[in-house]
C-alpha positions as CSV (number, residue, x, y, z in Angstrom):
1,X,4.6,-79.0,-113.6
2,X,8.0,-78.7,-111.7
3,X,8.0,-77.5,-107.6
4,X,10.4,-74.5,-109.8
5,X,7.1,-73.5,-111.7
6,X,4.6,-73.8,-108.7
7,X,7.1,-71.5,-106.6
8,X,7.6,-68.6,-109.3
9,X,3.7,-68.5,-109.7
10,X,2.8,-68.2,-106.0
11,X,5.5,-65.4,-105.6
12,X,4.5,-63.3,-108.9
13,X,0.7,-63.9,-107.2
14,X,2.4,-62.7,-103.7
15,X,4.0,-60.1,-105.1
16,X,0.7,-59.0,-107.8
17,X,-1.4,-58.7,-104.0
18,X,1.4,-56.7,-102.6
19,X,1.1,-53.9,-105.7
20,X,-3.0,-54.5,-105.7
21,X,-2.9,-52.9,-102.0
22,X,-0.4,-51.0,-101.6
23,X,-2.4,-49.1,-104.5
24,X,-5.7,-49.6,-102.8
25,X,-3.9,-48.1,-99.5
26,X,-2.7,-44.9,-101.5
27,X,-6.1,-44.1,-103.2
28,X,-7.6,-44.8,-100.0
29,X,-5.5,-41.9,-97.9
30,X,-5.3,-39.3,-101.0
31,X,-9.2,-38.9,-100.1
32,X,-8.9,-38.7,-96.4
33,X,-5.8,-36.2,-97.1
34,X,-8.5,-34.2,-99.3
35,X,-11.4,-34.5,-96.6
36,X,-9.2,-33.1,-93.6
37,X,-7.8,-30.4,-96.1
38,X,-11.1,-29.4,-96.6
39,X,-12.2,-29.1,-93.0
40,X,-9.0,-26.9,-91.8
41,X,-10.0,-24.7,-94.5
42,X,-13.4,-24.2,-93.2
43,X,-12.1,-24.3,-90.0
44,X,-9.7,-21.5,-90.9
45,X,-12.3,-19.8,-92.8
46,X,-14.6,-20.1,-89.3
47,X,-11.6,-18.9,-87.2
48,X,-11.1,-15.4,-89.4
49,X,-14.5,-14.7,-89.0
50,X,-14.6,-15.1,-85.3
51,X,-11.7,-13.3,-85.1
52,X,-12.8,-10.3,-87.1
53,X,-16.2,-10.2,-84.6
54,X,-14.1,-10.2,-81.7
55,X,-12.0,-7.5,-83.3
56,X,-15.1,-5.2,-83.7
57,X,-16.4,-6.1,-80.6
58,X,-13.3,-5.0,-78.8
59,X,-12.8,-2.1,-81.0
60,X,-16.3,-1.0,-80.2
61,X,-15.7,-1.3,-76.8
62,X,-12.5,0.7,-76.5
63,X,-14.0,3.8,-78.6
64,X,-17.0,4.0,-75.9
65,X,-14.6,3.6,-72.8
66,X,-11.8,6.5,-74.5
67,X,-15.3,8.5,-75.0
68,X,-16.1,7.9,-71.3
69,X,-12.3,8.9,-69.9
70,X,-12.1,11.9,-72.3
71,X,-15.6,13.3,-70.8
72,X,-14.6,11.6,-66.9
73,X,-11.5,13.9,-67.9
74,X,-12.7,17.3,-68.8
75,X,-15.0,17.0,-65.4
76,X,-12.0,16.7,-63.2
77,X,-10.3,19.1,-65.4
78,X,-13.0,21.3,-64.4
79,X,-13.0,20.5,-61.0
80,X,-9.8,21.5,-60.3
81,X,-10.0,24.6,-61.7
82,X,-12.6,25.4,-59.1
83,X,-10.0,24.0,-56.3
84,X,-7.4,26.6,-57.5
85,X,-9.8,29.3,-57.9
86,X,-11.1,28.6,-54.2
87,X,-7.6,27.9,-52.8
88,X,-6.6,31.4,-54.6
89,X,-9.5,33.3,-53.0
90,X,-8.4,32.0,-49.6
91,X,-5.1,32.5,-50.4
92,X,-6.0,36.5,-50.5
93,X,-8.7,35.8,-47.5
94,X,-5.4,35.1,-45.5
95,X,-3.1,37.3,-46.6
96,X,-5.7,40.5,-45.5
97,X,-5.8,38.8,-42.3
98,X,-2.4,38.5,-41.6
99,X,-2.3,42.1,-42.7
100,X,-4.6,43.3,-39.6
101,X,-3.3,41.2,-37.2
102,X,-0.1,42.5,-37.8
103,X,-1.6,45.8,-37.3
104,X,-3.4,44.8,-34.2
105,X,0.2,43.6,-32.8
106,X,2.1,46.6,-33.0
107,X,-1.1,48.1,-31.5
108,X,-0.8,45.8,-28.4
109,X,2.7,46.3,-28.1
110,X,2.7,50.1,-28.4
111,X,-0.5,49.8,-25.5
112,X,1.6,47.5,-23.4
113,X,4.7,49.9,-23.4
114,X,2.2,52.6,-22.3
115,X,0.3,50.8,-19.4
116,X,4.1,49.7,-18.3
117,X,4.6,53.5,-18.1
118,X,2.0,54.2,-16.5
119,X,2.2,51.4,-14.1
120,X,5.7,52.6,-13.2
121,X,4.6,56.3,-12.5
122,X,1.6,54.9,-10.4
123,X,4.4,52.5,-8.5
124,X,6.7,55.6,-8.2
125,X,3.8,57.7,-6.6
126,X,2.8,55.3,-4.5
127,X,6.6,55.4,-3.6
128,X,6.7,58.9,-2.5
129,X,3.3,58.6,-1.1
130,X,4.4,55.7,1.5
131,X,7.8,57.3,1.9
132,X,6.0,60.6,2.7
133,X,3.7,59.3,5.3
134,X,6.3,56.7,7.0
135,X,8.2,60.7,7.2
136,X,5.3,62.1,9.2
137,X,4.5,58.8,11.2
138,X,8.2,58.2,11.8
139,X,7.4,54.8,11.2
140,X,8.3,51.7,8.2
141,X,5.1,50.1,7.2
142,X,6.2,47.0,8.5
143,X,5.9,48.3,11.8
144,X,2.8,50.3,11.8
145,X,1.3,46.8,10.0
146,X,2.6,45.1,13.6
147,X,1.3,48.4,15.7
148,X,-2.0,47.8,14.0
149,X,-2.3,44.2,14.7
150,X,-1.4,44.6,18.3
151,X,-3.8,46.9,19.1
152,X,-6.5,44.6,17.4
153,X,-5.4,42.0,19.1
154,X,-5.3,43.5,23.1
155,X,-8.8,45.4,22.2
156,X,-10.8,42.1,20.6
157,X,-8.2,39.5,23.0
158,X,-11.6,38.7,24.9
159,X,-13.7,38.4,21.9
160,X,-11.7,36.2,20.3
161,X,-11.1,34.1,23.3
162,X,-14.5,33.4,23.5
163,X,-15.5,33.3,20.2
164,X,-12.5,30.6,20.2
165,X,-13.7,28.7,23.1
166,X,-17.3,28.3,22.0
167,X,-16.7,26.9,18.7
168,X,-14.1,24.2,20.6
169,X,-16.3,23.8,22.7
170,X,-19.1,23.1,20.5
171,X,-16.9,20.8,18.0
172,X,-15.4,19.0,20.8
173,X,-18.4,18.4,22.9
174,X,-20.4,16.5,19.9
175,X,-17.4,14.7,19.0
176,X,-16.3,13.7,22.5
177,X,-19.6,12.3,22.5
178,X,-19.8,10.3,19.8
179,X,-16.4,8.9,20.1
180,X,-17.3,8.0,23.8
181,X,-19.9,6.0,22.5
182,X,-18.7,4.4,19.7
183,X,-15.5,3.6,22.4
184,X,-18.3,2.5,25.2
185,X,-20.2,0.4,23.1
186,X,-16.8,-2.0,21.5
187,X,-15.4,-2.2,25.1
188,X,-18.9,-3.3,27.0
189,X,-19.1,-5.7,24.2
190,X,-15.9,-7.4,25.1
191,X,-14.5,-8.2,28.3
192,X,-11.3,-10.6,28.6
193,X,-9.6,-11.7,31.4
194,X,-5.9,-10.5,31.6
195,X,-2.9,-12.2,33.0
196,X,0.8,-10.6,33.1
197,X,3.7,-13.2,32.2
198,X,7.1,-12.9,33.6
199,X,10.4,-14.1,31.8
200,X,10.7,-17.2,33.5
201,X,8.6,-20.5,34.0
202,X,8.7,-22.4,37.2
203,X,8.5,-26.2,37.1
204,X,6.9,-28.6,40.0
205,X,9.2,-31.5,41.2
206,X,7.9,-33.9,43.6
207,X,11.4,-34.3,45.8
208,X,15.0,-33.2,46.1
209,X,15.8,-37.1,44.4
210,X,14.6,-35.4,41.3
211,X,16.4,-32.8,42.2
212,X,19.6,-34.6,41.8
213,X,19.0,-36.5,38.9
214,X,18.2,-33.6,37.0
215,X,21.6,-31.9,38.0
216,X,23.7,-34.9,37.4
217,X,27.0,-36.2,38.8
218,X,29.2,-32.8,38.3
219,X,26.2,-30.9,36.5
220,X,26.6,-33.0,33.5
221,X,22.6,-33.3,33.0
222,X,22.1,-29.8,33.9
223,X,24.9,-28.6,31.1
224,X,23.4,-31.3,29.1
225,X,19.5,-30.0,29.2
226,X,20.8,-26.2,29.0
227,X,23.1,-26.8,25.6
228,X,20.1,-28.5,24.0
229,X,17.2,-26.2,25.2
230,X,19.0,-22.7,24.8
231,X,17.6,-22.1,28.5
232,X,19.2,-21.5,32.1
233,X,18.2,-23.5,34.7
234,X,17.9,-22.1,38.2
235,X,18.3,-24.9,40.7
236,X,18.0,-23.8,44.4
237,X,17.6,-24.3,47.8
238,X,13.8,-23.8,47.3
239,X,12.1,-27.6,47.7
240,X,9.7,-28.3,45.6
241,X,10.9,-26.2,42.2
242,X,13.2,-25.2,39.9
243,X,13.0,-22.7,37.7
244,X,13.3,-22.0,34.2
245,X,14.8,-18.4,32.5
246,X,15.1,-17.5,29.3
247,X,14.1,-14.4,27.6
248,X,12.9,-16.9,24.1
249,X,9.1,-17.8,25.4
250,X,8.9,-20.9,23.0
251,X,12.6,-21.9,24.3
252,X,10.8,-21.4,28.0
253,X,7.9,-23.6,26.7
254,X,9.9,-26.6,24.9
255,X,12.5,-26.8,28.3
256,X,9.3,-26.9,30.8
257,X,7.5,-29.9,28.5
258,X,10.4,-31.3,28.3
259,X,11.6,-31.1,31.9
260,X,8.1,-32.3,33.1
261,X,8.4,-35.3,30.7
262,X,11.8,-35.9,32.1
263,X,10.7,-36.1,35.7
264,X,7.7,-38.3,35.1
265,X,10.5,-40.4,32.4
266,X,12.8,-40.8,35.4
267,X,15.5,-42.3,33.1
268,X,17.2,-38.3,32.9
269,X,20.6,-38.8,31.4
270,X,22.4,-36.3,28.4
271,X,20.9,-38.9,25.3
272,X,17.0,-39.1,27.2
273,X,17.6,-35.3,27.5
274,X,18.3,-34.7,23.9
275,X,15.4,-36.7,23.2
276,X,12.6,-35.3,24.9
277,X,13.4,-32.4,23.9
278,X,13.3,-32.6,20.3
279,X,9.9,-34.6,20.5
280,X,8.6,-31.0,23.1
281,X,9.4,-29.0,19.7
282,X,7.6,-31.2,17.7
283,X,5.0,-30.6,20.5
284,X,4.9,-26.6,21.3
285,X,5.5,-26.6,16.8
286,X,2.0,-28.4,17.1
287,X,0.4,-26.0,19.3
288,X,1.9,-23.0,17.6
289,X,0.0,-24.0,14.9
290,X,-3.1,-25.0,16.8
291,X,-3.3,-21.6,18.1
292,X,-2.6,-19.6,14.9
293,X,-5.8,-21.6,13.5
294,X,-7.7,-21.0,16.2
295,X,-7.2,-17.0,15.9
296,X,-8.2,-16.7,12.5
297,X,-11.0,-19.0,12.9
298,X,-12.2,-16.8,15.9
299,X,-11.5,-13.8,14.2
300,X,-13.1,-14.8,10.7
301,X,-10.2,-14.5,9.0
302,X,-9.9,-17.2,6.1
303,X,-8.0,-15.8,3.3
304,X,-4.5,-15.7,5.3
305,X,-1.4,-17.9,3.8
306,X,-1.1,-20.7,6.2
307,X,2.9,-19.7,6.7
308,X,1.1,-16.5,8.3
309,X,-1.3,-18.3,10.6
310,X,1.8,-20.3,12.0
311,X,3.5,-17.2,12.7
312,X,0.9,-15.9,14.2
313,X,0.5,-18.8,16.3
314,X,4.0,-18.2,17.9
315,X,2.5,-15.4,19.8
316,X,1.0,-17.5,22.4
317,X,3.9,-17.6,24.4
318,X,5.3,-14.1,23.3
319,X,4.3,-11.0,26.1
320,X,4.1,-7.4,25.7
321,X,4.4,-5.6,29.2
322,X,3.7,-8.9,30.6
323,X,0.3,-9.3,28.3
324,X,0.1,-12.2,26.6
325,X,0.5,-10.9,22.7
326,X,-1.8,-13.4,21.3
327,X,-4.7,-13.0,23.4
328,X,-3.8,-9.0,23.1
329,X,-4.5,-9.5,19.4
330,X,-7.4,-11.2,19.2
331,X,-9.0,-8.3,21.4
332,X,-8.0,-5.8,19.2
333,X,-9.1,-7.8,15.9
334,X,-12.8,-7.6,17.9
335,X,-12.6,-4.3,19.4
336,X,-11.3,-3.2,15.4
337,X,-14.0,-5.2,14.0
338,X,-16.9,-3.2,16.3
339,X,-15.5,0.1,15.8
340,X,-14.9,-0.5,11.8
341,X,-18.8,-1.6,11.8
342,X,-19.8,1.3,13.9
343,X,-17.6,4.0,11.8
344,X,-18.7,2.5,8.1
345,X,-15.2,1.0,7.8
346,X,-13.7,-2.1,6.1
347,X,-14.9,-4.4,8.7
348,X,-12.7,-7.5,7.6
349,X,-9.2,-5.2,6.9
350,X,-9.4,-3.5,10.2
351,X,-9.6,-7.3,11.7
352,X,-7.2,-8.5,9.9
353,X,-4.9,-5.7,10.8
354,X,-5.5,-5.9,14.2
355,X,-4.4,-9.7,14.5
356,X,-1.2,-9.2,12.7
357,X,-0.3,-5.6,14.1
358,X,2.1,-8.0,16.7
359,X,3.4,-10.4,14.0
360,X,6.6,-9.1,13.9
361,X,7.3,-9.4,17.4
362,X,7.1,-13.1,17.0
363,X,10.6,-13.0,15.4
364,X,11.9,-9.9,16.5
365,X,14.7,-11.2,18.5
366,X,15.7,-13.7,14.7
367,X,15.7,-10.6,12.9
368,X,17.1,-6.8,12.6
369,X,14.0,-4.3,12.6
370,X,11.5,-2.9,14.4
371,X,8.7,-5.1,15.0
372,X,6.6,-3.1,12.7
373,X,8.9,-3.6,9.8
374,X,9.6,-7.2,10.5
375,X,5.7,-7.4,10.4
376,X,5.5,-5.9,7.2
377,X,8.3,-7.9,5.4
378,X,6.6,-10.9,6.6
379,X,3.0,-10.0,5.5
380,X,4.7,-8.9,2.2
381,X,6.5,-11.9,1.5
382,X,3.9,-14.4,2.1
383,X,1.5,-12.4,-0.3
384,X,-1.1,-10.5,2.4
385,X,-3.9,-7.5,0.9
386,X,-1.8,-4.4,1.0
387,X,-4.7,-2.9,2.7
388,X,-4.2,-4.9,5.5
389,X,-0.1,-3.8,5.6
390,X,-1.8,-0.6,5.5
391,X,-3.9,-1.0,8.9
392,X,-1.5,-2.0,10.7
393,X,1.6,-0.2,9.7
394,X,0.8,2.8,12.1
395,X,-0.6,1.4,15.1
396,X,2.8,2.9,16.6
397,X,2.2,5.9,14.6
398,X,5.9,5.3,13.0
399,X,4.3,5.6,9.9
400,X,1.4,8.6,8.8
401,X,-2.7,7.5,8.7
402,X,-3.3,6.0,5.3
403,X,-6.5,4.8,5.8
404,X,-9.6,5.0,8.4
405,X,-8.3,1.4,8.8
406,X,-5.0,2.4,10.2
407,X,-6.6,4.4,12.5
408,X,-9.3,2.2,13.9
409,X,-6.2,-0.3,14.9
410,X,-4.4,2.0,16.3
411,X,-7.4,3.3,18.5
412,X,-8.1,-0.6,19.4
413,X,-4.4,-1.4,20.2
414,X,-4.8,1.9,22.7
415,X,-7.8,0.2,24.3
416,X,-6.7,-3.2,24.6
417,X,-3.5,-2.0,25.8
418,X,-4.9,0.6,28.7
419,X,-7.2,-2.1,30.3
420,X,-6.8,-2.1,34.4
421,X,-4.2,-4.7,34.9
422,X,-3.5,-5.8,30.9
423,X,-0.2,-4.4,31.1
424,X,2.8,-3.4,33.6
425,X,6.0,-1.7,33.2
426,X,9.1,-1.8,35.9
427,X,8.9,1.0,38.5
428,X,12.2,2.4,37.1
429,X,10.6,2.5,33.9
430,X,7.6,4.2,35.0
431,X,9.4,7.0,37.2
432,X,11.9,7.8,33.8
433,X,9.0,8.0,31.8
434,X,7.6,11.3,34.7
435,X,10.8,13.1,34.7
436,X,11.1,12.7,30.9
437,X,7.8,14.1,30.9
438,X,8.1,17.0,33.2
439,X,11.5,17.8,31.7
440,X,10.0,18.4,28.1
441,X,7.2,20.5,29.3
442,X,9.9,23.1,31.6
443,X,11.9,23.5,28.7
444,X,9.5,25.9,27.3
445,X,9.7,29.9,28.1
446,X,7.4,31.1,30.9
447,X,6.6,27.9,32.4
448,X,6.9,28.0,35.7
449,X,5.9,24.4,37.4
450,X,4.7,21.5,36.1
451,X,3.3,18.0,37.6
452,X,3.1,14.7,36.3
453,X,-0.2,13.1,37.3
454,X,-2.9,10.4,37.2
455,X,0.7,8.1,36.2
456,X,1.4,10.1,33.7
457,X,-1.8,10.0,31.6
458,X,-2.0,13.8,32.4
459,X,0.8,16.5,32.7
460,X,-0.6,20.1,34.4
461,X,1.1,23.0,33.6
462,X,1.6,26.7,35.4
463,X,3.1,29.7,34.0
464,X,3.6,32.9,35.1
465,X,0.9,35.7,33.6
466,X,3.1,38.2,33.0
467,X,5.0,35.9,30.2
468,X,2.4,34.2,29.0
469,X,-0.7,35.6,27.6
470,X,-4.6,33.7,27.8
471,X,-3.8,33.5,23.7
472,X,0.0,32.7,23.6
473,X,-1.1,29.9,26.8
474,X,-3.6,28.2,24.3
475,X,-0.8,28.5,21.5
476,X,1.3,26.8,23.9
477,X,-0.7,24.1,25.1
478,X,-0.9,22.4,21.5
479,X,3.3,23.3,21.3
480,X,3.6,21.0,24.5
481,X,1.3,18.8,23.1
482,X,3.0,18.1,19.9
483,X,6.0,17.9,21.3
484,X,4.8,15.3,23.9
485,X,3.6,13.3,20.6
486,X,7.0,13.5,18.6
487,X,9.8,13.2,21.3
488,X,7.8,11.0,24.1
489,X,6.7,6.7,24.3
490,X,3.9,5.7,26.0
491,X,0.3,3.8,25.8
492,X,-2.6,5.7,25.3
493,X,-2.6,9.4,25.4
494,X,-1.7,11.8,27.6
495,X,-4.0,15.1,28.9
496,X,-2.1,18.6,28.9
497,X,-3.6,21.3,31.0
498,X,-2.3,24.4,30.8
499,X,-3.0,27.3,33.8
500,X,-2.7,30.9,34.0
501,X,-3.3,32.7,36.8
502,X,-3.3,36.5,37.5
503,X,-3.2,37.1,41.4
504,X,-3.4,40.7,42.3
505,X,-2.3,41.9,46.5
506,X,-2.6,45.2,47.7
507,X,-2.6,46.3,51.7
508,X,-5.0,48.7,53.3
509,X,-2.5,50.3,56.6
């Protein structure tokens, strides 16, 4: 056989197995095609029958749920028809009573319009009646009222005098007793040495060498010391001393450490000057401080911005009528404390107010104010208990009582104040302060004399009887004395004593 022969037989073979399954293939997925028709048609058949359940079951569902709305329904149907038959009968309810209050209305108003008429035919006879008698008694009511009351007054004068006296009496008696000793008990408690300041500091030097040295060839240490201090110098013929003036305390106190440092120094020239100084501030800023912490800590105060403690500190070398301010403060804070315990007070307010009644004066002459309202600025701005502003706001009286507080420092600044020897005034100062006194109290009607005594802590008064009467004098004594409170200065209080005298002469010839 030719290689022709062999490669037409092996291709018809080829091609005979190509046609064999390609037909095996095709009979192969003809039944598969039949199987998976068959099973969508029972699925299908599955699906309509599911479907059709579901149908009824929803169907079922909705008939019994339109049966329960339709019944649900006619029940609110029903109950509104109850509303509106309620609403209806109240309706009417309302309308009748509208009806007879109505009625009752014009009833009032046709009542009022009758008591009006009446009223005015009362007022009119009452009229006539009053004009009638003032006729007969040739007299206005207003002046028979004032006839009436003056003959009270003369025939029951005496009664009520004594009646008025006794009760006064009474009052004044147990409260003049407690207060004395409440007052008794704070002041034999403490006892504190005073010592009056003046406004200048005198400085030791051992010769008239020193002397010299500290004036300088043609003053130029002197000029030198007072530029840089703020102070005046005083230099002398008296050996031994020179003195320092200023009316700035803490100015007083830096020039005297640094003057003494100076002398014991003994190099004193315009750049040693300068010097010294600066380090005596850094000093006296040292003790300011020192002493503000010592105040508080004596007083038991603990809760006071340190700023405020410095402050206060700079009143150990401020004076009050030559009393040292500090030391005046830390009596009061006691004397408060003793009286606040005794009277049920705020113990640790009416300290605290007491310590920093002064605080203002420690800057009084660096800023515009009274000392009071420098105080308070100061105690405001560095965050201090309003209370304690409170307490110590009126210990002038400037501004009214707020508290008990107020008052106790007040009472304690009095004390503290009106010790023997705590305080002195100049002698022109004093005698002013008698005349102003004495010419307030002749300025009123019928007095007739008057005398400043007992340095003006008491003011006695005469006036002539036939002016004043026993009750017009009494009126007249609490006048004076209010007066003396609003227009007049002074520590402590002042007694008024008010005299009437009747003196009756007749001569036997």
């Amino acid at each position: 056989m030719s290689i022709l022969t062999i490669i037409l037989i092996g291709v018809g073979a080829l091609l005979l197995g190509a046609g064999i399954g390609y037909y095996l293939r095709l009979i192969i997925a003809l039944g598969k095609k039949r199987s998976i028709e068959i099973d969508i048609k029972d699925m299908m058949v599955g699906a309509r029958e599911e479907a059709q359940r579901i149908t009824d079951e929803a169907k079922k569902k909705s008939e019994t749920t339109l049966a329960e709305l339709k019944e649900e329904e006619k029940k609110k149907t029903e109950e509104f028809k109850d509303t509106e038959k309620r609403l209806i009968k109240k309706d009417e309810l309302l309308d009748a009573r509208q009806v007879e209050i109505d009625k009752e209305v014009e009833n009032i108003k046709t009542k009022v319009e009758d008591i009006k008429k009446i009223q005015e035919r009362v007022e009119n006879a009452q009229a006539e009646k009053l004009a009638a008698l003032e006729k007969v008694a040739k007299l206005t009511a207003e002046e028979a009222k004032e006839e009436l009351l003056k003959d009270i007054e003369q025939k029951y004068e005496a009664d009520i005098l004594v009646r008025m006296q006794k009760l006064e009496n009474s009052a004044t008696e147990k409260l003049d007793r407690r207060a004395k000793d409440i007052l008794s008990t704070s002041i034999q408690r403490l006892a504190s040495s005073t010592a009056s300041e003046l406004m200048t500091t005198i400085v030791t030097i051992p010769n008239n060498e020193i002397k010299g040295k500290i004036i300088g060839k043609e003053g130029r240490n002197i000029r030198a010391f007072e530029r840089a201090s703020g102070v005046e110098l005083i230099v002398d013929d008296t050996p031994g001393t020179i003195v320092i003036s200023s009316f700035d305390p803490i100015r007083r106190q830096v020039a005297r450490v640094a003057l003494e440092n100076l002398i014991l120094d003994g190099r004193i020239q315009p750049a040693k000057i300068e010097e010294l100084i600066e380090k005596a501030k850094e000093e006296i800023n040292k003790i300011i401080k020192e002493k503000g912490e010592q105040a508080v800590y004596e007083c038991g105060i603990f809760n006071f911005d340190p700023r405020i403690v410095a402050i206060i500190g700079r009143l150990y070398f401020r004076t009050s009528y030559g009393q040292n301010v500090l030391q005046h403060s830390i009596e009061m804070a006691h004397i408060a404390g003793m009286l606040a315990e005794e009277l049920g007070a705020d113990v640790a307010i009416a300290k605290a107010g007491a310590l920093v009644h002064d605080i203002g004066k420690a800057l009084d002459h660096e800023v515009q104010g009274t000392h009071i309202e420098i105080g308070m600025r100061i105690l405001q701005k560095f965050g201090a208990d309003e209370r304690i502003i409170t307490a110590m706001k009126s210990h002038h009286e400037d501004y009214p009582y707020e508290t008990i507080e107020s008052v106790i420092v007040q009472t304690a600044d009095a004390i503290s104040g009106g010790r023997p020897g705590a305080r002195r005034d100049s002698v022109e100062n004093y005698l002013k302060r008698l005349q102003e006194l004495e010419a307030l109290v002749n300025g009123f009607g019928g007095v007739e004399k008057s005398y400043a005594l007992s340095a003006g802590r008491e003011v006695r008064i005469f006036v002539t009887p036939e002016k004043v009467s026993d009750t017009e004098a009494k009126l007249m004594a609490r006048e004076i004395a209010n007066k003396i409170e609003q227009e007049l200065k002074y520590p402590g209080e002042i007694k008024v004593t008010m005299i009437r005298e009747s003196r009756i002469i007749e001569y036997a010839r």
